[in-house]
C-alpha positions as CSV (number, residue, x, y, z in Angstrom):
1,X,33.3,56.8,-6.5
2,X,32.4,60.8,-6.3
3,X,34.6,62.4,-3.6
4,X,32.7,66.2,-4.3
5,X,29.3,65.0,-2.6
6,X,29.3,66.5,0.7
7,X,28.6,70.2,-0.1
8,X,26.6,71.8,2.9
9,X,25.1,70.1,5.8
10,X,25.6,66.7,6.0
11,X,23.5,63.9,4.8
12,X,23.0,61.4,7.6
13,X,22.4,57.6,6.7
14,X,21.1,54.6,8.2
15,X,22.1,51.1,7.3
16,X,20.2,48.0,8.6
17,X,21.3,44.5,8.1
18,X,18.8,41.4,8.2
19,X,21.1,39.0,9.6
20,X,21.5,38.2,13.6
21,X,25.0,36.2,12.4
22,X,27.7,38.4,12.6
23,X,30.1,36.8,10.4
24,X,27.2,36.3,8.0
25,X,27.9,37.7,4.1
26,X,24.9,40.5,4.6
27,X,26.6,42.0,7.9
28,X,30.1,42.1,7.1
29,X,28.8,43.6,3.8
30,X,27.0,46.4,5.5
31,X,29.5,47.2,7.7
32,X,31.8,47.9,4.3
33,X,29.0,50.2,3.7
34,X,28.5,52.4,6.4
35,X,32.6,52.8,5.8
36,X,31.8,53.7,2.6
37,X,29.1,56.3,3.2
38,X,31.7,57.7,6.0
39,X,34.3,58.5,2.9
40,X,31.7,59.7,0.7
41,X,31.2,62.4,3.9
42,X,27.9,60.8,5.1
43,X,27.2,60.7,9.2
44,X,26.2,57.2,9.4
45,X,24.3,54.3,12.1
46,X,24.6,51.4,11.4
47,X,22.0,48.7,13.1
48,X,23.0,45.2,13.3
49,X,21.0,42.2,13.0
50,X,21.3,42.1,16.8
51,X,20.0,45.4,17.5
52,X,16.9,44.7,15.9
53,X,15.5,42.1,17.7
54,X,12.3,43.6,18.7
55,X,9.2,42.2,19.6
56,X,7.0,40.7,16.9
57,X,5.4,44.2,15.6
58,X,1.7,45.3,17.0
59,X,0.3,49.0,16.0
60,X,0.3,51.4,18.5
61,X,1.6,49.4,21.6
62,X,3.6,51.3,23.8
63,X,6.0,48.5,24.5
64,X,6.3,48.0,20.8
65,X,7.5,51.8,21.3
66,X,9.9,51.9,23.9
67,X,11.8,48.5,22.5
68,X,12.1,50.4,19.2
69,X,12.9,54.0,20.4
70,X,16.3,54.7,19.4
71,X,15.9,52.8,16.4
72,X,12.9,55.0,14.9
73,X,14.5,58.5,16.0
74,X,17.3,57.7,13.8
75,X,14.9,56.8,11.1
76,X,13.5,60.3,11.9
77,X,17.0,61.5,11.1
78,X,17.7,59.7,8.4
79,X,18.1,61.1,5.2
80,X,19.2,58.2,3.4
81,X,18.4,54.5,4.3
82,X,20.4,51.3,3.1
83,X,19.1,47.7,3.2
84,X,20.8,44.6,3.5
85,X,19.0,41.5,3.5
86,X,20.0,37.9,3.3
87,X,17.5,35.9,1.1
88,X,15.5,33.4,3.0
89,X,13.7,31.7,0.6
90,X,13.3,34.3,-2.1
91,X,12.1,37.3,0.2
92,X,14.0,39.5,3.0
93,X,14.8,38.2,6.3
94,X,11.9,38.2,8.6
95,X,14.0,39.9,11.3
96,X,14.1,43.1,8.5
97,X,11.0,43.0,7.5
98,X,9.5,43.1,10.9
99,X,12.0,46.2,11.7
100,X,10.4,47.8,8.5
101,X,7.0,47.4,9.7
102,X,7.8,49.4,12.9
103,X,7.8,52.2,10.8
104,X,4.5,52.2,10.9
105,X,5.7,53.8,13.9
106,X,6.1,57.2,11.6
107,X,2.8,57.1,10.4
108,X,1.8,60.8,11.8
109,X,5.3,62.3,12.0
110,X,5.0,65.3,9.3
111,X,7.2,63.4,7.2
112,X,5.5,59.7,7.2
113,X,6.8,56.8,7.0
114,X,10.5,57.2,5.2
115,X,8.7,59.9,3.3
116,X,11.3,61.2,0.4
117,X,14.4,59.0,1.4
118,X,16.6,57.5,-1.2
119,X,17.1,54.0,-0.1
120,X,19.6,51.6,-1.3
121,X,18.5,47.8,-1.6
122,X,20.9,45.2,-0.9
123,X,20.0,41.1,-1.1
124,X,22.6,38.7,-0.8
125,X,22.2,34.7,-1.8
126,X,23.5,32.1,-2.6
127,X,21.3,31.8,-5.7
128,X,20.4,34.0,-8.4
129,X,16.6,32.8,-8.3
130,X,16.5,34.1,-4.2
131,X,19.0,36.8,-4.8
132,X,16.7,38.6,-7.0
133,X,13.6,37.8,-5.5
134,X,14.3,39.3,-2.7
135,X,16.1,42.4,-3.8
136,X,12.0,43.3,-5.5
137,X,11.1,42.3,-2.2
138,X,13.3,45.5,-0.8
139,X,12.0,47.9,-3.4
140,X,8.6,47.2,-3.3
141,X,8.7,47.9,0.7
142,X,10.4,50.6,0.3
143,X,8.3,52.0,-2.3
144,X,5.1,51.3,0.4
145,X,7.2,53.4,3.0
146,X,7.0,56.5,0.6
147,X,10.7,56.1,-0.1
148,X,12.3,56.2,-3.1
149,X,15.0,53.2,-3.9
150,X,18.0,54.0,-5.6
151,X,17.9,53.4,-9.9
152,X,20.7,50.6,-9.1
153,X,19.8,47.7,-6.7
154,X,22.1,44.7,-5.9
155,X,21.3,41.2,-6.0
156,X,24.3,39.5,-5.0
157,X,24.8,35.7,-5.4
158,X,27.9,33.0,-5.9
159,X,31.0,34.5,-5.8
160,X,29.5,37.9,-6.0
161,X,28.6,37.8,-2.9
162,X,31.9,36.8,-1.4
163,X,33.9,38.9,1.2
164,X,36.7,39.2,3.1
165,X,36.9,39.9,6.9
166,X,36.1,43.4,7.1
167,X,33.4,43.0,4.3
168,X,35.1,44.3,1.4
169,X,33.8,42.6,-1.5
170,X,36.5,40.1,-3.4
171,X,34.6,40.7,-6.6
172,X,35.5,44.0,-8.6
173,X,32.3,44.6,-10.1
174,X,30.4,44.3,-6.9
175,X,32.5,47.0,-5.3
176,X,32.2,49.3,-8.3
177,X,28.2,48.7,-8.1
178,X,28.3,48.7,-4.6
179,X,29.8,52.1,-5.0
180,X,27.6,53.9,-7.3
181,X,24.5,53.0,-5.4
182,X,26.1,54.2,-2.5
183,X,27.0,57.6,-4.2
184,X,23.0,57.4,-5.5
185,X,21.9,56.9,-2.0
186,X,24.4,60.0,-0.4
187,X,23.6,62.8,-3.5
188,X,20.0,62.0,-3.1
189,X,20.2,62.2,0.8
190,X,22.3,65.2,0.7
191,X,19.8,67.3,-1.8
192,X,17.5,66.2,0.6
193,X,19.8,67.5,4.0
194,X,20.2,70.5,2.7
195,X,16.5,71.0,1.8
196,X,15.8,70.2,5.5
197,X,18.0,72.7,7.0
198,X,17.2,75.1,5.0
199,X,13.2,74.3,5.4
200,X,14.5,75.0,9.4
201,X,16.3,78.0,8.8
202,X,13.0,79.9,7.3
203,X,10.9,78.0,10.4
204,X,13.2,79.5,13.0
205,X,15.3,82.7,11.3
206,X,18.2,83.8,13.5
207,X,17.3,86.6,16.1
208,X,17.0,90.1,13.5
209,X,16.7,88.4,10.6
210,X,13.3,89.8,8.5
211,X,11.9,87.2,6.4
């Protein structure tokens, strides 16, 4: 995995996992990933299943809002997104998916959405049929959210899907995929940082500078 990424400001990324078990496959996994994206010099939030229990989604509530508050400024942050979803019957966890539609939340920010953010799709089975469904599932939202997944997505299934305690994959290919989707995620999120800050820097010049 690149070790050469974090040039500049850093890239900040926000993992959500679509499971509320936490010794499920998809959370453990996720947790291995937000490690990850810490070594590849990424600030990082992870939001567990559990902290994304909010109420069933209705536009433009305001206690819709306030239940989701911390979890849409960091998506406001973000510049980088990862998914993990279990596949319940051949599409993302409901529990995800309503998350994801709380970005409607974002709608009249002047970034929309997830507007430009590389997002990394994740769907864990324990068949190939659901593993894969669901990982189109992923892109396809993400592609409605104005984001842009990464080239590689996972579909994990069988013993590709396995883990160990701290969610470190036992399967060597899985952790060199997991790994280059996680550098796609982090050099796209880091152009992106560094675009931002210095978009800032020419909005608010330090005192004496001429522009």
């Amino acid at each position: 995995m690149r070790s050469d990424i974090e040039v500049g400001p850093r890239a900040h990324v926000v993992v959500l996992a679509g499971s509320l078990n936490p010794a499920s496959k998809a959370e453990r996994l996720a947790r291995w990933c937000i490690r990850r994206s810490a070594e590849l010099g990424a600030s990082t939030r992870l939001f567990r299943g559990t902290d994304l229990e909010f109420p069933f989604y209705r536009a433009g509530t305001s206690e819709c809002r306030a239940a989701a508050r911390d979890y849409l400024d960091e998506l406001r942050k973000a510049d980088g997104v990862l998914l993990v979803s279990p596949a319940y019957h051949a599409s993302p966890s409901g529990l995800l998916k309503n998350a994801l539609d709380y970005v409607n939340e974002l709608a009249a920010d002047a970034e929309p959405y997830l507007d430009g953010r590389p997002i990394g799709c994740v769907a864990v089975a324990g068949g190939d049929q659901g593993a894969h469904a669901t990982l189109a599932g992923l892109r396809t939202i993400s592609h409605a959210l104005r984001a842009w997944p990464t080239p590689l997505g996972l579909a994990l299934s069988h013993d590709r899907a396995d883990a160990d305690e701290q969610g470190r994959p036992t399967s060597l290919r899985t952790i060199a995929e997991v790994d280059t989707m996680l550098a796609q995620v982090i050099e796209m999120a880091q152009r992106r940082a560094i675009a931002r800050t210095a978009a800032c820097a020419d909005r608010y010049p330090a005192p004496g500078l001429l522009r």
